[in-house]
N, C-alpha and C positions, 0 to 999 in steps of 0.2 A: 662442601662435597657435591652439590648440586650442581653449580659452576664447572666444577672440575668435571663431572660426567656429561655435560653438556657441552663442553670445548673436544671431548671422548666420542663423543657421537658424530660431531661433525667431521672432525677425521677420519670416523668408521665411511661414511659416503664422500669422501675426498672424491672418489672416481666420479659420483653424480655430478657433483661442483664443476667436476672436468668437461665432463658428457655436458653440462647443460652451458658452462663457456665455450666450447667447441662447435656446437649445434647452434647458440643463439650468435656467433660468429658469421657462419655460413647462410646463414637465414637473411643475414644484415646485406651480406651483395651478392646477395644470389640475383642475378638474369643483370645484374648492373655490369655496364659495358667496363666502366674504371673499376669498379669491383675497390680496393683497399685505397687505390692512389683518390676517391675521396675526401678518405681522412686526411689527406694533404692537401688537396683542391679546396675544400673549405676553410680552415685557418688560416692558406695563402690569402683565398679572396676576403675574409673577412679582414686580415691585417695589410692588406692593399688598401680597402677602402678608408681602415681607421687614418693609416700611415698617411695617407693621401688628404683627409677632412681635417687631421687636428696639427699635423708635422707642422704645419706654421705658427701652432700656437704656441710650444712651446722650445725653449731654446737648447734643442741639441745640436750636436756636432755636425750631423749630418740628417740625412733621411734613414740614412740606412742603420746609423744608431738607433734612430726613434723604432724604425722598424726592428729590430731587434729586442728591445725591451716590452715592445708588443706581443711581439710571438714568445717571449719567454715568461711572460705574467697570461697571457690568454689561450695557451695550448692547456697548462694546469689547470684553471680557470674553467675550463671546456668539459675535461673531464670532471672535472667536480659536480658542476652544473647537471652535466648529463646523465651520472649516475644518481646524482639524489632525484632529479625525473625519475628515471629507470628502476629507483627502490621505491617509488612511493604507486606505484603501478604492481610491482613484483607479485604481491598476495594475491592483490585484486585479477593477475592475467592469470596465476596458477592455480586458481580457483578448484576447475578441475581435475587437474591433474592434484591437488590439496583432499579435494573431496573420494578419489578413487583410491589413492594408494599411499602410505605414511611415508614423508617427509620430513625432516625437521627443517621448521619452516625458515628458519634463518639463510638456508642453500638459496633460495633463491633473491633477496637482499642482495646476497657476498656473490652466485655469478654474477649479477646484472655490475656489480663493481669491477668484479675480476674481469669481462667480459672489455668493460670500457679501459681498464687499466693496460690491457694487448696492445690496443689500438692509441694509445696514451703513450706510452713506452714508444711503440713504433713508429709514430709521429712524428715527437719530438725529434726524436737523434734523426730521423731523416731531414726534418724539414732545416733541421739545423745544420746540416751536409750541405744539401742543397744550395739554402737560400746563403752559405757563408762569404762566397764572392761580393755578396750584394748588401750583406748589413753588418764585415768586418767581422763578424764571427771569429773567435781564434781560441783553442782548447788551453784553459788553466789549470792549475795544481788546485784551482777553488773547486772546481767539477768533481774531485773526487767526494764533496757532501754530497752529492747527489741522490746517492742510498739513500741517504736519512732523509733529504729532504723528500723522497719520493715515499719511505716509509709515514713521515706525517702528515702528508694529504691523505694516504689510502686511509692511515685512524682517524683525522676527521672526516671522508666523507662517509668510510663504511658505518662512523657514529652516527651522523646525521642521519646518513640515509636508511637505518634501523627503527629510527624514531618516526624518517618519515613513511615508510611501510605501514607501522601500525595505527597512526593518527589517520593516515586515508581511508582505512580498513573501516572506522569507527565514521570519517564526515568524510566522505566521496568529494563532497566541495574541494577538499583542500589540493586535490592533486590539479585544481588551475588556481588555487591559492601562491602554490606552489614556484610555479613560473612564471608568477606577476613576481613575488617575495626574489626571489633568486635574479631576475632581470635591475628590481633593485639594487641587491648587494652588490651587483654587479659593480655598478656606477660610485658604488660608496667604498668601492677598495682600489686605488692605483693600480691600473693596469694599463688604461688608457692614459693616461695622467700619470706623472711621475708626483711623490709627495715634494718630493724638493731636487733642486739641482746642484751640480757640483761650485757652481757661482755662490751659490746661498740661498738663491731665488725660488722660484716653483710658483705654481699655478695657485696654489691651499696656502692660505693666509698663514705666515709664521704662528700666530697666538691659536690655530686651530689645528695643528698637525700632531696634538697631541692626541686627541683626542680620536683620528685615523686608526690610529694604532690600540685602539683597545677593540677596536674590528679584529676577531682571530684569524680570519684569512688574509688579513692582514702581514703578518709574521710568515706567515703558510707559504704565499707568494711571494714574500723577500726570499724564501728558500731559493727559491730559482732565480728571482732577478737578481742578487747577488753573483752567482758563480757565472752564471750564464751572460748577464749585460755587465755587470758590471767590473767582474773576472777576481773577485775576494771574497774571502768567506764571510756567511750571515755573520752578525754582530753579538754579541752573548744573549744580550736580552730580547732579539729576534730569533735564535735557537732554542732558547727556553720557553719560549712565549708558544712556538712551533709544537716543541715537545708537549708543552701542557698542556696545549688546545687539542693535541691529537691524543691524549692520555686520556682526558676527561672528555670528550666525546666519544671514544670507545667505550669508558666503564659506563657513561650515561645512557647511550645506545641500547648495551649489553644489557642491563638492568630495564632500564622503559622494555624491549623485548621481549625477554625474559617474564618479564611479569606479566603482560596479555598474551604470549604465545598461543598457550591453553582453549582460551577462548576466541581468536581471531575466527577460526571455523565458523562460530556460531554467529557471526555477524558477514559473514559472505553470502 
């Protein structure tokens, strides 16, 4: 029952949720000359330079294929990154606004997600407009997983990024814990790197590519590299693996939360 009044509460301030995405939206380009075309300016140039450093190394079809499985593993990728930054801050920035007026403290975790999820959403489908001349882009019947695959990123990162709220709340160290750990995972999940190619071949040792795959963002990000690069839907045990990585990071999340909410105050 507790759970259940507590899913009740948060719906009761849906409007703050909103007010506080809408506000930390405009705050983000305010006096910026590009203002939103940013969020497009950056994952061009970051997938320019990859596209450009590694396209030799590994054997696709084109540039503009490599380019395209870049931008479709590292726009997700971006936003995952960014919000579990932006939860493991959330407490620690609303301090005051925590200490003057009641809150449930979870609203500010889920904007800082919903906040990056706009600009996620927006991104994508533009940048994928855009750049479709240049890296063969072309809309499949696979695109319509999309939903889902966009529903379990948000349960893995709003799970993470739950847990990582409270842990910074308690060791301040961690929030540059945080972005040394996440620039890791980075490199240990294909994004840049394909795990295998359609020859047989890839970069990752046949007798090691099994072991990729028990990385959960692993699955996470075939959501998208599938429909998006490779135009077929995820595989069963990359859908499943999706769904249950975003199932059990949300009850995980929800629970670690849940049980220091209470007391976060008292250590701000």
């Amino acid at each position: 029952m507790r759970h259940v009044a507590s899913i009740r509460e948060i719906w009761q301030f849906r409007e703050v949720v909103k007010n506080f995405v809408s506000q930390d939206l405009k705050v983000k380009y305010r006096r910026s000359f590009l203002g939103f075309f940013w969020s497009l300016l950056n994952p061009i140039l970051h997938m320019t330079v990859i596209t450009v450093v590694f396209s030799m190394m590994f054997r696709f079809p084109s540039m503009g294929q490599y380019a395209l499985y870049v931008l479709s593993g590292l726009v997700p990728w971006s936003f995952w990154s960014a919000s579990i930054d932006g939860c493991s801050l959330s407490i620690l920035s609303a301090e005051g606004m925590i200490k003057r007026q009641y809150f449930p403290k979870i609203v500010f975790p889920l904007s800082v997600v919903l906040q990056n999820l706009v600009a996620f959403l927006l991104s994508l489908f533009a940048l994928l407009l855009v750049l479709a001349p240049f890296t063969g882009f072309a809309p499949t019947r696979a695109l319509l997983i999309l939903p889902l695959s966009f529903l379990c990123l948000v349960g893995v990162t709003l799970g993470a990024g739950l847990v990582a709220a409270v842990v910074t709340v308690y060791f301040r160290d961690m929030k540059h814990l945080i972005s040394v750990f996440l620039s890791a995972w980075f490199y240990l999940t294909p994004i840049i790197y394909p795990l295998e190619l359609s020859g047989g071949g890839g970069p990752v040792p046949h007798e090691f590519r099994h072991y990729f795959k028990f990385n959960p963002m692993f699955a996470v990000i075939q959501m998208f590299h599938r429909p998006i690069h490779d135009g077929i839907f995820p595989t069963g045990p990359e859908l499943a693996t999706a769904l249950g990585s975003a199932a059990a990071a949300l009850v995980v999340g929800w629970i670690v939360f849940r049980r220091f909410e209470d007391s976060l105050i008292f250590n701000l």
